[in-house]
Structures are given as structure tokens and as C-alpha cells.
N, C-alpha and C positions, 0 to 999 in steps of 0.2 A: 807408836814409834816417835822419833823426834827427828826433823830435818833442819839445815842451816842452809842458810843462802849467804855471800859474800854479798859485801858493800861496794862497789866500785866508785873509784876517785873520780871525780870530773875527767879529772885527762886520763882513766882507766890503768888499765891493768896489764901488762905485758905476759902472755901465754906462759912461760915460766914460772910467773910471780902467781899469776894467778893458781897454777899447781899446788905452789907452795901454799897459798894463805888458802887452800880447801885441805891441805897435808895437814895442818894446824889446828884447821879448825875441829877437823875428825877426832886428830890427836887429843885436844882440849877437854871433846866428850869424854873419852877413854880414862883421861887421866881425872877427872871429877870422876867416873863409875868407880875409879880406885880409892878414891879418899872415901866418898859417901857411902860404899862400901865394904865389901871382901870380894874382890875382882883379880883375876890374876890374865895376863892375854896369853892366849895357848897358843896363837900361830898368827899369821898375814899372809897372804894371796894376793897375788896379783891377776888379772884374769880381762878377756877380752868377749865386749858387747854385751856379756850377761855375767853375773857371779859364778853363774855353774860351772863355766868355762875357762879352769884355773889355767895359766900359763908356769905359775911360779909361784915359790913359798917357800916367805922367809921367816924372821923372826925381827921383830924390833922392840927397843924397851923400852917403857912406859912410864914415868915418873912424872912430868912436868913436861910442856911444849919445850922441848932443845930442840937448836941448831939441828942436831946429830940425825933425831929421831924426824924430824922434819926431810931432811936430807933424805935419807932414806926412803922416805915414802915418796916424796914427788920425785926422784929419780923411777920409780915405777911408772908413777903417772903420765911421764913421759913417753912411754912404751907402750902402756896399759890402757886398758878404759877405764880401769878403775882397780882400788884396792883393800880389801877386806880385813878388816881386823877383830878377831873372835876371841872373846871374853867368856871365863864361868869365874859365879861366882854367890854373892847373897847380898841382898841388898834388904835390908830388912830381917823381916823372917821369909820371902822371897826367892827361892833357888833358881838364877837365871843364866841361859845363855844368851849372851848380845852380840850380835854381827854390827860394826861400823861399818859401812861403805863408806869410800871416800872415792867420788868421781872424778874424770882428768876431764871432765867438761859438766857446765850444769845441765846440756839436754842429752847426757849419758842415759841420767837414770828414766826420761819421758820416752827416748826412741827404745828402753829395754822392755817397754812395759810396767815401770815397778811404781812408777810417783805420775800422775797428773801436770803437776806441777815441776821447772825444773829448779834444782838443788844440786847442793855440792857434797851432801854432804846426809845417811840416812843411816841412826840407830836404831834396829829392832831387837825386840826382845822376846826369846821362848822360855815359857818355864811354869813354873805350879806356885801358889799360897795355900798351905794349908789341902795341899789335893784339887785344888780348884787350877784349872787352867791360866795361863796369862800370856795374852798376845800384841800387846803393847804398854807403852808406859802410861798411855790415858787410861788405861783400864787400871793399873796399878797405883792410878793417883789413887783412886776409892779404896784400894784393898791395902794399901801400903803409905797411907798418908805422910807421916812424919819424916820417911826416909825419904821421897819422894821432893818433900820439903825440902828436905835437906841436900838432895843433888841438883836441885834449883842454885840455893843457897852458894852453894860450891862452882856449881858453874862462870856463878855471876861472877867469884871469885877469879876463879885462872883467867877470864877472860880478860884479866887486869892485869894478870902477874907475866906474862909474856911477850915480846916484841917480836916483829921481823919484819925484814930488810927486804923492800919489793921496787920494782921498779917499772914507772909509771912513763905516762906521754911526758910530763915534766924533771924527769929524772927519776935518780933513786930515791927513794924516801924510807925513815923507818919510824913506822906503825907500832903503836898497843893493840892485841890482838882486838880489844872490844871495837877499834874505830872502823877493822874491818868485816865485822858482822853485822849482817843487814839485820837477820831474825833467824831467832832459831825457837821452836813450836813443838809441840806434842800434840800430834793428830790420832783420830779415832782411826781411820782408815787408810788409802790413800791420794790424801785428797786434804787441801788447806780449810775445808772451811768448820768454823767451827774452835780450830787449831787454839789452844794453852799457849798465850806468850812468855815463854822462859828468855826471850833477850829481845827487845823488839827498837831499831834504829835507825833513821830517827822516828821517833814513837807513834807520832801524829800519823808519817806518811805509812807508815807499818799497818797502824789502824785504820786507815782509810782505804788500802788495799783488800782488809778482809772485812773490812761492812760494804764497800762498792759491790763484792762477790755475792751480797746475801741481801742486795737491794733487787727491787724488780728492772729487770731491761728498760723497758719501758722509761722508766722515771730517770733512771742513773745515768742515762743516755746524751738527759738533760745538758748537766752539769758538767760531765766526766768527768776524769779522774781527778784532774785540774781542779777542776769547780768545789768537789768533795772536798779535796785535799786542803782548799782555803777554809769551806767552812766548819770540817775539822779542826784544825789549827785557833782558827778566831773562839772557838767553845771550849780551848783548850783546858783552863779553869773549870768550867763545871760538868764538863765531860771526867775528867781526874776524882772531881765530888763525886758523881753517880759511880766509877769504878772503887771507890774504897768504900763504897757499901757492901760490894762482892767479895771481894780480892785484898791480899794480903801485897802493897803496893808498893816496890823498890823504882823511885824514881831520881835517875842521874841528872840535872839537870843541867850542867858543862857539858853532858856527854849525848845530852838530848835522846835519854833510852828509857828504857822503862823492862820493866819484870813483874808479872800479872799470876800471884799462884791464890785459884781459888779458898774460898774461906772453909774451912773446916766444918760443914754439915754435912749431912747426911744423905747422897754423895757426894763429896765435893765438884766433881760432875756435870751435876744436875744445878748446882750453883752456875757454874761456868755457861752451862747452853742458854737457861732462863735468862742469864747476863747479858749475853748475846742477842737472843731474841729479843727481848725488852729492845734492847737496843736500834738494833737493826729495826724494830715495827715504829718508833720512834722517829728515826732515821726519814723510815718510807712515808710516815705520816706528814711529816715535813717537808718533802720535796711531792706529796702531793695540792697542800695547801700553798705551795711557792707555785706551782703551776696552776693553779687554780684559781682563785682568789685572789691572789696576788700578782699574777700574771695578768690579768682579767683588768685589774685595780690601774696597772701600767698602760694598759692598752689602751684604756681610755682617758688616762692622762696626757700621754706620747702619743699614741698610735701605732708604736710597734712595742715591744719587748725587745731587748739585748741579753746578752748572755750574763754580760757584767750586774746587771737588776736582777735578773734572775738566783744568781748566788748570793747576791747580798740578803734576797726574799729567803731563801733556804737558808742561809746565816742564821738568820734569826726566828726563823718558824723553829730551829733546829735547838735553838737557845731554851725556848720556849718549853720546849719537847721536855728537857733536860731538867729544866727545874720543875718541873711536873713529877718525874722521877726520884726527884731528890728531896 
């Protein structure tokens, strides 16, 4: 499946507007699943607490994020808990059906049961290759690589070709759709960890979210998110070098985002997890030598540890990690 999260502005996002830019961003999918492939939308639902429970059903057209088509949808979402948008079509050699949900809040889809995590926004997919089952788009990276590629490709795209007009604590403002998507992922299950960055912004803080999740309690405790987030950021450089060992690398750097599609082996996959782990055991080996050794080294310089030495020690244990890797 793929989920998006909205970016919220400093001075946020007014309940309307925020409708709107998860209308958009749903839309955005939809309208990549039609270019990347042979996609046609059969129908839209609107429905309340759970998908099953359709209230209304309409029809809305698909071409490009518009005004119109936006309109449309968060006028539902207004009413709704959420709104579904069902797709056949082929994507590849691929025959799939894809449901977009698009939620009128992101702890829609956590209080329904369906995501872990909350989201504004979740495309799955049912369908066969070749006679073989398919229940997500993780899985159809392996069995449908190039197409797969290519509605990355395409995504990265609309999210550039669209604006809207939202209105924030500081006024109204209007946005490129990319400024207001946090991240949008392809997960195994339902559950971020692990997750394909198809839009990740801004990249650093994006990536410190899903290696914080796949650090030990214990250690990650240390630093938090904060702490992570710095010494992310400061490795920024050869952290970029160890991923285009993996990953095929689109990095915006005005726009401070990043797009991470596995390198073409055998599964690509299997590339993506090993990345990850590597990663992540990298990560933990470093914030266990910061509290250790390095902590230890402080204490008897000072006599206390700070939290401030302590990240600068995992700064650089984490540097260290990195060119080991590379």
C-alpha cells in the first residue's frame, strides 16, 4: 500500500484547508495511477467511520489535481469520514483494483482499525501478475519493477504541476502541492516501518522518524527525536553517499525532499530492508559507543554528562559508522 501524511505550516492549517490539501493529495495518486498506467476511476464513496459504510456515491474526474475535482472531494470530507476512490486498471502486465482513501482527518484511518500510523491519505491494491496474487504495491515493486519505477517517476512529477490555495494561522497562502507533503511510502503491511520513500520532506527529518522507530528504546531515549534529528542532519553528506549505494536517488535540494527507489536486484526488496538494517544497526552501534565510552570519557573530564555532549558523541560515532559503510 502507499500512505501520505500532509506537511503542516508553522502557523498550521485551517480544518477546511487541511480537507482540501488530503483531497489533493489522494487525487495526485490517482491521477499518477492514470498516466503510469491504464487506470480508469469506476466510482467515489463517501462513507462514515469505516469504508464499508458507504453514505454516498458519486463520480469525480480524474485527470490532473483541479480546483473542480478537489472541490468535489472535500466537500465530502466535510460530512464524511472519509472518501474512497476505486480504480481498475493495468499497470504493467498487472491487473489491479486500487481503492484511494482519502480521510477528513489523519486519526480517521488509526481510530478505524486500518493504519498504525495516522495518514491522510492510503492506496491499496488487489489484483494478480501473471496468476500470482498482489496485495500491495511493496510487493509489486519485485514483480513489476519498471512500471513501478515509473509511477514513482510520475508522482514526483504532479506533485510539482499543481497548486492550492489554503488558509493558514497567518493568512491565506498558496502552495505547490510538493510543499505540502510531509511523505508518502510504500509499506509492506500496516505499519511504517520499513516503508519505500516515494516523497520524503523534509528528508533528513522524514529519515530520522523511520530509523528512530527501528532503534532500540533504550538507546533512542537518549538523544530523542531532537537529538537524532541533529545528528542526522550534521551526516547529511555521507549518509546521501551510503544511500546511492542502494537506491536509485532524486534529491531536490531547494525543496529539501528526497525519492529513494530501490536499485534493481534481485528483489528489489530485499535491497530496500538490507538498507535499512545496515542502517539502523549502524545507527544503534553509535548511540551505543556515545553512551558508553564516550559518555564515560565526559564524566570524567566534567563529572556530569549533558545532553548537548552526548549528541555531538553520537554525531560523530554515527559519521564514523557511515564511512565504514561506504
Amino acid at each position: 500500500m502507499i500512505t501520505a501524511k500532509i506537511w503542516k505550516p508553522k502557523t498550521g492549517l485551517r480544518p477546511a484547508s487541511h480537507r482540501r490539501a488530503s483531497a489533493a493529495l489522494g487525487l495526485a495518486l490517482a491521477a499518477t495511477l492514470r498516466r503510469a498506467g491504464n487506470f480508469d476511476a469506476a466510482e467515489a464513496e463517501a462513507w462514515k467511520g469505516v469504508p464499508d459504510a458507504v453514505k454516498e456515491t458519486f463520480t469525480v474526474e480524474i485527470k490532473h489535481v483541479d480546483e473542480e475535482a478537489i472541490k468535489t472531494v472535500a466537500e465530502r470530507l466535510s460530512r464524511h469520514s472519509g472518501v474512497t476512490i476505486k480504480m481498475q486498471g493495468r499497470l504493467g502486465r498487472a491487473e489491479l483494483a486500487v481503492d484511494i482513501d482519502i480521510y477528513a482527518h489523519e486519526y480517521v484511518p488509526v481510530l478505524a482499525g486500518i493504519l498504525h500510523e495516522p495518514a491522510e491519505v492510503l492506496a491499496e491494491p488487489r489484483g494478480r501478475v501473471d496468476g500470482r496474487p498482489i496485495a500491495s504495491f511493496y510487493q509489486l515493486l519485485d514483480e513489476e519493477y519498471e512500471a513501478m519505477k515509473t509511477l514513482a517517476v510520475e508522482l514526483f512529477a504532479e506533485l510539482h504541476m499543481a497548486e492550492l490555495r489554503v488558509a493558514t494561522g497567518a493568512g491565506v497562502r498558496t502552495h505547490p502541492l510538493w510543499r505540502l507533503a510531509a511523505r508518502i511510502h510504500a509499506t509492506q503491511e500496516h505499519s511504517d516501518r520499513y516503508a519505500i520513500p516515494l516523497w520524503y520532506r523534509p528528508w533528513t527529518w522524514q529519515l530520522t522518524r523511520s530509523l528512530y522507530a527501528l532503534a532500540p528504546p533504550e538507546l533512542r531515549r537518549l538523544a530523542g527525536p531532537a537529538g537524532l534529528r541533529r545528528a542526522i542532519k550534521e551526516n547529511a553528506k555521507p549518509l546521501l553517499n551510503y544511500l546511492k549505494r542502494h537506491y536509485i536517488v532524486a534529491l531536490r535540494h531547494t525543496e529539501n525532499a528526497i525519492q529513494l527507489i530501490p536499485k534493481p536486484s534481485s528483489p528489489p526488496t530485499q535491497t530496500h530492508l538490507k538498507a535499512m538494517k545496515n542502517l539502523a544497526e549502524a545507527l544503534t552501534n553509535a548511540m551505543r559507543r556515545a553512551a558508553g565510552e564516550k559518555a564515560r570519557e565526559a564524566i570524567q573530564q566534567r563529572g556530569y554528562l549533558d545532553w548537548h555532549t552526548y549528541v555531538e558523541a553520537l554525531q560523530q560515532e554515527f559519521e564514523q559508522e557511515l564511512t565504514r559503510l561506504t
